[in-house]
C-alpha positions, 0 to 999 in steps of 0.5 A: 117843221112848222106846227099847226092846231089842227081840226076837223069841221063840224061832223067829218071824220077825218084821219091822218095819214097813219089813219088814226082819227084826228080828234074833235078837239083837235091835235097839234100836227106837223103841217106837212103836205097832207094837211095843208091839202086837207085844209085848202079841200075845206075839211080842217081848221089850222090855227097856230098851237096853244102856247105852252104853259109856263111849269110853275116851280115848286115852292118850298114847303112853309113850316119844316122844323123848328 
């Protein structure tokens, strides 16, 4: 399933379909039917999703035993 950025206009509360608010900020969201409505009807901005930071791996420490 496609995944969108989703947020809401400046000033609405909006909430998903399990009625929990959609944050300010926004949430990455599964772009179903309901929120492509809440789109075209002007209440939310989808964007495609933040690309995720690549985990750094850990570095050993420098200086052990000797």
């Amino acid at each position: 399933m496609i995944k969108k950025l989703l947020t809401p206009k400046a000033e609405l509360v909006v909430r998903d379909p399990h009625g929990r608010r959609l944050p300010t900020k926004g949430a990455v969201k599964p772009f179903t039917a309901f929120w492509r409505r809440r789109v075209k009807d002007g209440d939310v901005i989808a964007q495609q999703p933040p690309k995720q930071p690549i985990a750094k791996s850990k570095s050993s420490k420098k200086g052990g035993n000797t």
